[in-house]
Every structure is written in C-alpha cells, then in structure tokens.
C-alpha positions, 0 to 999 in steps of 0.5 A: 129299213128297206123301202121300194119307190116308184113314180105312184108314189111321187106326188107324195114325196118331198125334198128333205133333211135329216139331222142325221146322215144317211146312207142308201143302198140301191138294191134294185132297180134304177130311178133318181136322186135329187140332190141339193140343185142336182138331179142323178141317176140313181142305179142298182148296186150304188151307195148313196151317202145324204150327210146331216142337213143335205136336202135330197130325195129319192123318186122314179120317173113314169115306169121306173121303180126301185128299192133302197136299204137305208141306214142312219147315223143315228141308229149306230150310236149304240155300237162300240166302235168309233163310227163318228170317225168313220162318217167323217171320213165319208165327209170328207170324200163327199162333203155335199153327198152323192153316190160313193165312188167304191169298187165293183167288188166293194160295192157287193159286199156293201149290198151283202152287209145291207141285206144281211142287216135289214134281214136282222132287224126284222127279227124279234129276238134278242141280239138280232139288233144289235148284229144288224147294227154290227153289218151296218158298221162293217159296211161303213167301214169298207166305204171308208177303206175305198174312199180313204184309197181313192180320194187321192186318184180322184183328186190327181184326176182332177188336178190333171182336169184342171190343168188341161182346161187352162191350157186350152183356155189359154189356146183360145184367149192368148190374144186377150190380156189373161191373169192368173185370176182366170185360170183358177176358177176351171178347177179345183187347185188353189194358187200355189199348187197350180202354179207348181203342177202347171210347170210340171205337167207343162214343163214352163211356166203359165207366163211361159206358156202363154208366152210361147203360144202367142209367139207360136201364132206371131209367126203364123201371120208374120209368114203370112206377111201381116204388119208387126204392129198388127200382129203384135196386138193379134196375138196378145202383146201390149206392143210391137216392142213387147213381142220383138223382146219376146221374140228376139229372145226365142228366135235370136233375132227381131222379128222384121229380119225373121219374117222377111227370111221366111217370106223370101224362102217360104221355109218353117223355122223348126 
C-alpha cells in the first residue's frame, strides 16, 4: 500500500497498534514518527519496522509531506517461506521499533522491492499478488541480512557507550562513596560483563580505577600543602588510614613524608 501524509491530513490521524507488525518505507519526502513516547524524524529512503502492539503513527509537521510504502505481516502468511523467522529476527534487533539501521545500498534495494511490489499489487491479473508478496519477503530478508550483521557493531558501540559514561561518572563523583550499583544503569552491559570489558578497556579494575583516581587528586591537594585529614575525606576515602594504605601501596611511602618531599622541592612525581 502506498499512502502520502501531509500536515492536512493530522487532525485525522491517531496513535495506534496493529495485531500484526508492520513495515514502512519512506519513499519520499520527509515528516515525522511518533513512537510509543518518542517523536522522530522520519527521512526519505528509511525502513521503518512497528512490531504487533507497538503504538506509532505517522504525521508531517506545517509544510511537510511524505509518502510511505506499507506492508504487513499479515499479508505474508500466504508465502512458502519462513517469514515469522525473518520477523523475529527484526524483533530481536529492534524490539520497541524504529527505523532500521541498514546500509545506503540496502536501503535502495529495499526501496526498489517496495515499489516493485506496490506496482504488483495494483494489478488485476493472476499472480500479480503473489509476486508482490514475493518482493515484500525479498525485502524482509535484506533487512534481516543487514541487521543480523550490524547488531553485533552496534551493541559493541554501545558497550563501549557504556564504559565511557562510567569512567566519566567516576571522574566526577570519586569523592562520593560510589557502588557498582551506580555505574550500571549509564548503559546496557549487566553486571558481569561490565566488570569484565571495564578491565579490558581500562586495563584495572572499577575499584582499581576508582582507587587510582582518588589517589590522582590526593596528590593535587597534598601539593597544595591541605591536611591529610582533609584530604582524605576530599578525595573519597572513609579516613586518613584508609588513603595512607592506598597510598603507601602506589607510591611506597605514607603520604606525610610524600607531601613534604614534594612541598620542599616543588617537583611532580612521575
């Protein structure tokens, strides 16, 4: 089906569901998705995927305009082939829905099959339906190849995400009594496989970082000439003892005789 929404026709249209799922193809012209609590752009060229009982709807904004090839699962379930496979494969890429992350080139051969099929269905004679169910499924299936091959990139991008935004909270909050318990939630890895690609990608452990980067800052302010009790509490630690062990670990000496060393000579440890 091929249908062209602009802002004339808004007041009319309402978020919904389907009991099937659905795929769109913006063939022109650019407007707007709304997305369970989500609004997106919506571009020319981009395959939208609306899994069965996702609401969504599709809508231009004053002076946009934009026009969609739409197909369903529903209309597939006369063809051969294995196509529940194939939506569950897109399901398992895009649970919640969205556009497809699919390659320039796999995006317009998926165009190409959309159009070819809409131009099928129109048609009266015998078999035109069933090839355009056959271009539907041929489209379904380059999504699946794309995504199949991208969902392993994109979900080591966003591990790497993850790890990035918990060495930053770390940088800001060392003073703060921090957990594990908070760095989970910046991203998606669960427990054990944070704690296993943080010491890969850090090269020490989250206590270890966290650790160094109070003892990093310590010697900032014991420089500076600051008490050690105060520095101490500054920094993160629970007491003076508990940073003079830290510290006499990683620099081989309390950190009294340290700070006069460096207060006297005015040099920075390497």
């Amino acid at each position: 089906m091929s249908v062209t929404i602009n802002d004339r026709g808004n007041p009319h249209r309402l978020r919904h569901v389907h009991d099937v799922h659905e795929l769109l193809v913006v063939d022109s012209g650019v407007g707007r998705q709304l997305l369970d609590e989500d609004e997106l752009p919506c571009n020319s060229g981009e395959t939208w995927f609306f899994p069965a009982g996702v609401p969504h709807m599709s809508y231009a904004r004053p002076g946009q305009s934009f026009t969609v090839l739409v197909a369903d699962s529903g209309g597939l379930e006369r063809h051969p082939g294995s196509v529940d496979d194939l939506f569950q494969a897109l399901l398992q890429v895009l649970p919640q829905g969205g556009p497809l992350p699919l390659r320039s080139a796999s995006a317009r051969q998926v165009r190409s099959y959309f159009r070819a099929a809409w131009q099928e269905w129109q048609q009266v004679a015998a078999g035109h339906q069933a090839c355009a169910i056959a271009h539907v499924v041929q489209a379904v299936a380059v999504m699946v190849r794309d995504c199949s091959q991208l969902a392993p990139l994109r979900e080591a991008a966003a591990a790497e995400r993850h790890l990035d935004l918990a060495i930053d909270y770390i940088n800001r909050n060392y003073m703060l009594p921090l957990t594990i318990a908070d760095l989970l939630p910046l991203g998606c890895l669960g427990r054990t496989r944070f704690l296993e690609r943080f010491t890969q990608y850090t090269g020490q452990s989250v206590g270890g970082y966290l650790t160094a980067t109070r003892l990093r800052q310590a010697e900032c302010l014991l420089r500076q000439g600051q008490p050690l009790v105060e520095v101490a509490l500054s920094c993160g630690f629970a007491h003076q003892s508990h940073m003079s062990r830290h510290f006499r670990q990683a620099h081989g000496c309390p950190p009294g005789a340290w700070q006069r060393v460096n207060i006297a000579t005015g040099e920075t440890e390497q």
